[in-house]
C-alpha positions, 0 to 999 in steps of 0.5 A: 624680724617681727611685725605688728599683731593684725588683727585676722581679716575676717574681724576687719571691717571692710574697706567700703564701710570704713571709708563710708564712715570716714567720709561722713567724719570728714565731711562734717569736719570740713563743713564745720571749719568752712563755717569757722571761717566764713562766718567768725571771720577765722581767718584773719584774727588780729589778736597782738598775743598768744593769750588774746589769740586762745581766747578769741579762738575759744569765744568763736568756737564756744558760740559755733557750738551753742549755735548747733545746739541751738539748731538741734533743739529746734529740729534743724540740720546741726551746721545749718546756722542760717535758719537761726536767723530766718 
């Protein structure tokens, strides 16, 4: 019986860094769909097909990201979409 190659634990980053980074990925995920859901109302689509549902879905995401885009150019936190409006 054989195991998987690991690499030597001295190469491996510690675990305290990995879930450093790990948390800050999850955090921006969540805030980002937490978003998606608030304010395109994600939750509810009433689309009556497949093609109709993959179309409002990208329409929604392509504007959170153009918003965040937005956000950047002027300085802004990216997820910090209110200040758009202000």
């Amino acid at each position: 019986m054989t195991s998987c190659s690991r690499r030597p634990s001295a190469t491996r980053r510690p675990i305290r860094i990995r879930s450093a980074v790990l948390g800050k990925r999850r955090w921006r995920i969540e805030s980002t769909f937490a978003q998606l859901v608030e304010r395109y109302q994600l939750k509810q689509v009433w689309a009556r097909d497949l093609w109709h549902f993959g179309n409002r879905l990208v329409r929604k995401v392509l504007s959170h990201t153009i918003a965040m885009q937005l956000n950047a150019a002027l300085g802004h936190p990216p997820l910090r979409l209110a200040l758009l409006l202000d």
